[in-house]
MARGU-97594 format. One record per residue (C-alpha): residue number from 1; residue in one letter; x, y, z. Coordinates in nm, 3 decimals. Layout:
  seq  type        x        y        z
  NUM     a        X        Y        Z
...
% end
This chain:
  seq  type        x        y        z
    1     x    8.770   20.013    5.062
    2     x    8.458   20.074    5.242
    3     x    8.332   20.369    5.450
    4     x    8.321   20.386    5.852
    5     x    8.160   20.694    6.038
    6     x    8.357   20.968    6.123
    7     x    8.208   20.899    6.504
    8     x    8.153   20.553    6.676
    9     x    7.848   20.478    6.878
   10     x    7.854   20.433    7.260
   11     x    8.032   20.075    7.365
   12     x    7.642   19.957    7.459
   13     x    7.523   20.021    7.108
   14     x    7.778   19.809    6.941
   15     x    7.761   19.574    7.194
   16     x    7.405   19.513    7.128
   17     x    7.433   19.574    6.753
   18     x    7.699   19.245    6.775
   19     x    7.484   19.063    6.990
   20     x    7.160   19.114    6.709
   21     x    7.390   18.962    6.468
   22     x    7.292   18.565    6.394
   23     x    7.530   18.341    6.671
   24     x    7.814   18.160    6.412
   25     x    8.202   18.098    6.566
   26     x    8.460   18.326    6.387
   27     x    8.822   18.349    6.352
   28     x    9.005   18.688    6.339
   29     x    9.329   18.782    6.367
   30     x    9.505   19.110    6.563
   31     x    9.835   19.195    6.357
   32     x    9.934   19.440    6.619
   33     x   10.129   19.375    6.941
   34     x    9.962   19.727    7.098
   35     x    9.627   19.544    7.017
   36     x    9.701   19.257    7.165
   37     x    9.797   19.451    7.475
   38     x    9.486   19.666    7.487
   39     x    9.279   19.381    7.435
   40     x    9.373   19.144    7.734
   41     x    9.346   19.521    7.951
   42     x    9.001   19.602    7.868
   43     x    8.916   19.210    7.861
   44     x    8.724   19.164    7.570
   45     x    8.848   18.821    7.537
   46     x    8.714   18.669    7.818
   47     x    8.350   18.875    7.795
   48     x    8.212   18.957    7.470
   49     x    8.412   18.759    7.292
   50     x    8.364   18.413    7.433
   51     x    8.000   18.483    7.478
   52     x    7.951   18.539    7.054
   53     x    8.203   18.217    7.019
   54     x    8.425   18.440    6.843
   55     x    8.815   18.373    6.833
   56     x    9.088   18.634    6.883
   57     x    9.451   18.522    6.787
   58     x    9.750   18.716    6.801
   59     x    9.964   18.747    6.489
   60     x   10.362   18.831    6.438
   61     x   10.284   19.203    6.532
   62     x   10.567   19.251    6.778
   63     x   10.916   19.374    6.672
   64     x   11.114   19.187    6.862
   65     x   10.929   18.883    6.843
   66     x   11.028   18.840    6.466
   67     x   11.355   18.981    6.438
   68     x   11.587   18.696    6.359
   69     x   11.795   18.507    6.555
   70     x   12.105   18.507    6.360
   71     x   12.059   18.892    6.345
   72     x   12.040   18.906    6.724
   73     x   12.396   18.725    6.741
   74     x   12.560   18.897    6.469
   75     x   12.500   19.188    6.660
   76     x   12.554   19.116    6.990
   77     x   12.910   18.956    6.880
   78     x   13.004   19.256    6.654
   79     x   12.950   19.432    6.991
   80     x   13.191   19.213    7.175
   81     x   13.453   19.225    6.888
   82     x   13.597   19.583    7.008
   83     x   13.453   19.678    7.309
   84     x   13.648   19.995    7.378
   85     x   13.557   20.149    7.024
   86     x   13.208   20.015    6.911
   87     x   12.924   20.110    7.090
   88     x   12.608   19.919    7.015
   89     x   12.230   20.125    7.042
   90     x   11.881   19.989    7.036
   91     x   11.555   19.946    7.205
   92     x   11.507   19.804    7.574
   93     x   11.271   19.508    7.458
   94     x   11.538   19.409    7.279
   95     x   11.811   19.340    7.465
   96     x   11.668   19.019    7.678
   97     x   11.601   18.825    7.352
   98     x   11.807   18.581    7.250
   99     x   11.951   18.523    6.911
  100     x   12.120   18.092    6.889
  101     x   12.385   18.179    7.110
  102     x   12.348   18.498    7.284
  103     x   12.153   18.822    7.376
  104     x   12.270   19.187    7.352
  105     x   12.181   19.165    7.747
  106     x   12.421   18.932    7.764
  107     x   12.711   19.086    7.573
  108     x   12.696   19.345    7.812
  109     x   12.760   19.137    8.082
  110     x   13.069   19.045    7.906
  111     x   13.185   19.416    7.897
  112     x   13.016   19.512    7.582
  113     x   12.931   19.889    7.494
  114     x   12.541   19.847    7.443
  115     x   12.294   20.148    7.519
  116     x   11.898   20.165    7.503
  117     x   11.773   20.478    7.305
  118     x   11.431   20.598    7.310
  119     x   11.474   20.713    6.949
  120     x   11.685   20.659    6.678
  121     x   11.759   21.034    6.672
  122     x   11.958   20.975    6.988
  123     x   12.215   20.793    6.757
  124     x   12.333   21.165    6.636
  125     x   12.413   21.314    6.951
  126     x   12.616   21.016    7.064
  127     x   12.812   20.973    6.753
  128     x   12.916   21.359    6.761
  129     x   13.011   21.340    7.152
  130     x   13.243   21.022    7.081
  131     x   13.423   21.074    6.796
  132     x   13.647   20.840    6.853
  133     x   13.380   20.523    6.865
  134     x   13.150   20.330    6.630
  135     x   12.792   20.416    6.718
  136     x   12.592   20.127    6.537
  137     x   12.214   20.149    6.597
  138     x   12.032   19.830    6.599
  139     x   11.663   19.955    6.403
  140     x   11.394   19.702    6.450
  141     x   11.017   19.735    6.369
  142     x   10.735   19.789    6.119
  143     x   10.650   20.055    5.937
  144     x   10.555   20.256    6.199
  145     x   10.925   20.356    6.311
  146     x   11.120   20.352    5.999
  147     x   11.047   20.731    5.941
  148     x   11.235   20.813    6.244
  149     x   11.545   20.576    6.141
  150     x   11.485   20.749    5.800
  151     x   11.466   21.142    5.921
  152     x   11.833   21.047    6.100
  153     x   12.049   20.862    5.826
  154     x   11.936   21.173    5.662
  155     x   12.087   21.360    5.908
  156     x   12.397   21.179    5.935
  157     x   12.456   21.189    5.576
  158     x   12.376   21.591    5.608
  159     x   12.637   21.630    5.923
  160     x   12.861   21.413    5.762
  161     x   12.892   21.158    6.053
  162     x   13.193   20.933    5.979
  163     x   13.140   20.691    6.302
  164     x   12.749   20.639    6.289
  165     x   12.582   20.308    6.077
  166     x   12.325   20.105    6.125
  167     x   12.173   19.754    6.079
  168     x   11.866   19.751    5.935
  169     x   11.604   19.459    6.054
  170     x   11.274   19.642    5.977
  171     x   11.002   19.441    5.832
  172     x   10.681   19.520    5.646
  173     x   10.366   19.429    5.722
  174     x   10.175   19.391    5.409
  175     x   10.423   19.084    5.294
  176     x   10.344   18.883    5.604
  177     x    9.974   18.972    5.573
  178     x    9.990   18.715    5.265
  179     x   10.130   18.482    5.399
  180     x    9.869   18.435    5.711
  181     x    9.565   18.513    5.449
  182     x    9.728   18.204    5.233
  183     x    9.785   17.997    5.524
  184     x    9.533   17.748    5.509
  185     x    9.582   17.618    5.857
  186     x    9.489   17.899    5.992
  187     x    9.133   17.946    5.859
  188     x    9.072   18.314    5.951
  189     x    8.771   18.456    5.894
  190     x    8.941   18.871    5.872
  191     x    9.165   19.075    6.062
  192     x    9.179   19.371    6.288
  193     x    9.469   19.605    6.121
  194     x    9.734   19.773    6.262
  195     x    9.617   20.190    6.383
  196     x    9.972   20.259    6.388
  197     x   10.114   20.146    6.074
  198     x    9.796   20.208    5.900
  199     x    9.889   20.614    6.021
  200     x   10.218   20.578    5.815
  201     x   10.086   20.338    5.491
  202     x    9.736   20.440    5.471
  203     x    9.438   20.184    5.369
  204     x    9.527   20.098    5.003
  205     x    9.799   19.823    5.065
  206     x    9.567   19.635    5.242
  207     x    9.314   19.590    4.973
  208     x    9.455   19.267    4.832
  209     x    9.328   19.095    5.137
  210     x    8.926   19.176    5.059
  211     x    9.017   19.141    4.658
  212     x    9.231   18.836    4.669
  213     x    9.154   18.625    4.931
  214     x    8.791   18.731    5.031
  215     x    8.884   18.852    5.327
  216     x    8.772   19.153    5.542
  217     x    8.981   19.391    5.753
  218     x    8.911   19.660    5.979
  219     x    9.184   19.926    6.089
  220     x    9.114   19.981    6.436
  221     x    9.250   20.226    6.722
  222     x    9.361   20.060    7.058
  223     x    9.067   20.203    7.294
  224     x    8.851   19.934    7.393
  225     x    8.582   20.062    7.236
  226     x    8.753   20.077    6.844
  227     x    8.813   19.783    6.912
  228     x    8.479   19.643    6.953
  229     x    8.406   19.824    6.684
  230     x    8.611   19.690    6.483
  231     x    8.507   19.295    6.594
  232     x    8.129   19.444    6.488
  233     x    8.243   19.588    6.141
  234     x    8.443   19.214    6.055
  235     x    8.102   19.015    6.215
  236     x    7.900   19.265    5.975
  237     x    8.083   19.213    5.652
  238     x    8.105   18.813    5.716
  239     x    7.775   18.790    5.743
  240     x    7.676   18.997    5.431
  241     x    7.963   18.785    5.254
  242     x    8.082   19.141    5.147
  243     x    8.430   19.177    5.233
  244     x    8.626   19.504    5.264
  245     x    8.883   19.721    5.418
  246     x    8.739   19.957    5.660
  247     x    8.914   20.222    5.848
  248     x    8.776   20.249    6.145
  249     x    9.024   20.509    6.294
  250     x    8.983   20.767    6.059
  251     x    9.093   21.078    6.365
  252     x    9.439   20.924    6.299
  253     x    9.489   20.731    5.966
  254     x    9.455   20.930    5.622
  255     x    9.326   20.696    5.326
  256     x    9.664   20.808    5.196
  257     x    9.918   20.757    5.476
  258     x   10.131   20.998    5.596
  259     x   10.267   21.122    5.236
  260     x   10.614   21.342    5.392
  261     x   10.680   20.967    5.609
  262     x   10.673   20.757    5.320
  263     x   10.878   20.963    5.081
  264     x   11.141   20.965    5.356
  265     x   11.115   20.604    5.399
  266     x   11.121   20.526    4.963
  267     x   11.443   20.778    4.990
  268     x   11.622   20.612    5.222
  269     x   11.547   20.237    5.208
  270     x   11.421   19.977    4.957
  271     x   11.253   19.648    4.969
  272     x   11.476   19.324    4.968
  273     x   11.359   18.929    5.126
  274     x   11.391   18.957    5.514
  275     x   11.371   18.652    5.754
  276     x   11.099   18.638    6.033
  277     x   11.191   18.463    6.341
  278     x   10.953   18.148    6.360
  279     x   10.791   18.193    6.054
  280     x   11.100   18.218    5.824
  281     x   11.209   18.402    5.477
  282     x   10.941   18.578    5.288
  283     x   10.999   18.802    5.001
  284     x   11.038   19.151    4.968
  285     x   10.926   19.213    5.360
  286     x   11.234   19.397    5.486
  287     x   11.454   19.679    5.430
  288     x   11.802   19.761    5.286
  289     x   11.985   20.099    5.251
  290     x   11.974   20.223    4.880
  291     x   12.332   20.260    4.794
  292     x   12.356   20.681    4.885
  293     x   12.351   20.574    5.236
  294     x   12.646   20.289    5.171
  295     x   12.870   20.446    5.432
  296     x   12.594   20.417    5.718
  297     x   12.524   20.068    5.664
  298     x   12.682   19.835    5.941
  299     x   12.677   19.535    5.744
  300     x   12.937   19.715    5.498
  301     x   13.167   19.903    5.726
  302     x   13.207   19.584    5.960
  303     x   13.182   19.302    5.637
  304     x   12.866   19.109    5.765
  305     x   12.677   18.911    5.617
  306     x   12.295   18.973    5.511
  307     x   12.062   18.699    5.673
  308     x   11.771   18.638    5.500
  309     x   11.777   18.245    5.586
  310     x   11.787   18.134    5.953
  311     x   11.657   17.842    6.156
  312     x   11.322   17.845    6.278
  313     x   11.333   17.578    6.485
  314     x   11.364   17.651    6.886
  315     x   11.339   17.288    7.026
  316     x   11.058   17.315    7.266
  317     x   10.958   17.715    7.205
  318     x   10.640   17.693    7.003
  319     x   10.680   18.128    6.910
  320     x   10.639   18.033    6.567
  321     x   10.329   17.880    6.608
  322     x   10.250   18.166    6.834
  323     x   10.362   18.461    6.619
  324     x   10.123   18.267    6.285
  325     x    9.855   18.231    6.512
  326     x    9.819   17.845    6.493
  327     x    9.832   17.790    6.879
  328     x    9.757   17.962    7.163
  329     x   10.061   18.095    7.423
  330     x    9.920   17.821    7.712
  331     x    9.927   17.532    7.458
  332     x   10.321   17.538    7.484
  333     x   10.505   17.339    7.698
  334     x   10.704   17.594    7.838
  335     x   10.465   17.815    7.879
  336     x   10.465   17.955    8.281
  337     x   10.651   17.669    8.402
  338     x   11.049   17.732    8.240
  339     x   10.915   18.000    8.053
  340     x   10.822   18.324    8.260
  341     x   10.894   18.700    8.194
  342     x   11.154   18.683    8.510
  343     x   11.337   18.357    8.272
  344     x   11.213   18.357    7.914
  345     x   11.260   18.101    7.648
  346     x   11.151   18.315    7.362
  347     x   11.113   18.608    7.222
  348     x   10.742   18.578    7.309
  349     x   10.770   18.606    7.625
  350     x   11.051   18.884    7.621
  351     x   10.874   19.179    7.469
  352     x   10.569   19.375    7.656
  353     x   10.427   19.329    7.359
  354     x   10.479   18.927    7.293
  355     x   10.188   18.722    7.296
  356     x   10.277   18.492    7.556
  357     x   10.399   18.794    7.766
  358     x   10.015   18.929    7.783
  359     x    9.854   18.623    7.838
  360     x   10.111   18.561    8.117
  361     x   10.042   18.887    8.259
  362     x    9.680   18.918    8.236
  363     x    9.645   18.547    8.383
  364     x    9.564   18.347    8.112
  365     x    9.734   18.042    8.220
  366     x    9.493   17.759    8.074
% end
């Protein structure tokens, strides 16, 4: 690990401090869908960025984006299996994304019991005001949310909720991390780290990126100016050839983590092989519930079955590509033409924090 300052200079400073540094292209990579988001508002892409030759590519930072397809219909037809008793909760990105056959948006059409929650908390309420229906929460995401998914199957199990489970699809970032610093298409040259999960995990699982594959990372907060920060710190440390982790949003992220979040998280779940829509299985990168919480699982109260392989391929969709950062959202096919935010293909283009979604919105069309 490597020290930041506790205070960043003005945006002109670093600005000019990047601009002193010698003129060489770079590669890095933004994990994080919020990033992506905050970059394309403040455009940095289209000013400094193209000015120092220096690539930005999105990575598989975006829930719903990589939650598998298979996972997406299991649910969506457990939902349409008993209508008047199960009642199926999640978040809104998720409901316009389609698994192979259909969308949870779409099994409500059909007469389907499916809610939007703003929290996973909301699951307790619901289950104690209908008794007499299966509340089954669909939990998505990284790191960042599986405290709160934690905090209320701790809950349940404490209130004794008989009619509450849920299916787990959380995925971890450090696993995938790996994979994209391994990927040898991809020639990255570091990587701006998630703020939010960092807030949860801390800096130390991220070391094996500087240590094992020589390759720096910054953790970065989503202003515009941590993140030019940030792009300095990665430009810095490539051109000294001395890579490190740097946490750049120290106000926020402890070098530990959040300690109470993670214990909750090591109670509740543990690691097993998850499948990434696009990019496919990789080892030990999702989450099951340890055997205490049996009776709140979904997959064991409704006798489903655990994917962890699934087809990748999505005929023309290139969100694979997308979501491992080998091409950009413009270079597919579908892109803008049958594939809009109003119609979308894939899951890319659903989520507000898809890649092709933001370059849609902010007008990057070539």
């Amino acid at each position: 690990m490597s020290e930041a300052p506790s205070k960043h200079p003005d945006a002109a400073t670093v600005i000019e401090r990047i601009r002193a540094l010698p003129l060489r292209p770079a590669k890095f990579m933004e994990v994080c869908g919020t990033h992506t988001v905050a970059i394309f508002r403040a455009g940095i892409r289209n000013t400094l960025l193209a000015e120092r030759k220096i690539e930005l590519v999105s990575g598989p930072g975006c829930p719903v984006c990589v939650t598998a397809a298979a996972e997406i219909d299991d649910v969506a037809q457990l939902a349409l299996r008993e209508p008047g008793r199960i009642t199926i909760t999640t978040y809104g990105d998720l409901l316009r994304s389609k698994g192979h056959d259909t969308s949870l948006a779409d099994a409500r059409a059909k007469g389907a019991d499916v809610r939007v929650v703003l929290s996973p908390n909301e699951n307790i309420a619901l289950a104690q005001q209908h008794p007499e229906r299966e509340i089954v929460f669909f939990g998505i995401g990284f790191e960042t949310t599986q405290p709160g998914l934690a905090h209320t199957l701790l809950e349940a199990e404490r209130r004794r909720l008989a009619n509450f489970t849920a299916y787990v699809s959380h995925k971890l970032v450090a696993p995938v991390l790996e994979v994209l610093a391994k990927d040898p298409r991809l020639k990255l040259d570091g990587f701006v780290l998630p703020g939010h999960v960092s807030t949860i995990i801390g800096e130390e699982p991220y070391g094996f990126l500087a240590r094992d594959h020589g390759l720096p990372g910054v953790i970065a907060g989503f202003e515009a100016l941590d993140i030019i920060v940030a792009l300095y710190y990665l430009l810095a440390m490539r051109e000294k050839g001395e890579p490190h982790i740097v946490n750049a949003y120290k106000s926020v992220v402890l070098p530990e983590g959040n300690i109470r979040a993670r214990e909750m998280i090591d109670q509740v779940f543990e690691p097993t092989d998850a499948h990434w829509r696009g990019i496919g299985a990789i080892p030990m990168s999702g989450h099951v519930l340890r055997e205490r919480f049996a009776a709140f699982d979904t997959h064991l109260r409704f006798g489903l079955e655990r994917v962890i392989e699934d087809e990748s391929g999505f005929g023309e969709c290139r969100c694979g590509e997308v979501l491992l950062g080998l091409i950009k959202p413009p270079e597919c096919g579908l892109f803008g033409t049958r594939c809009t935010p109003e119609e979308p293909v894939g899951a890319c283009m659903v989520s507000s924090e898809g890649a092709c979604a933001n370059y849609f919105r902010f007008g990057q069309r070539r």
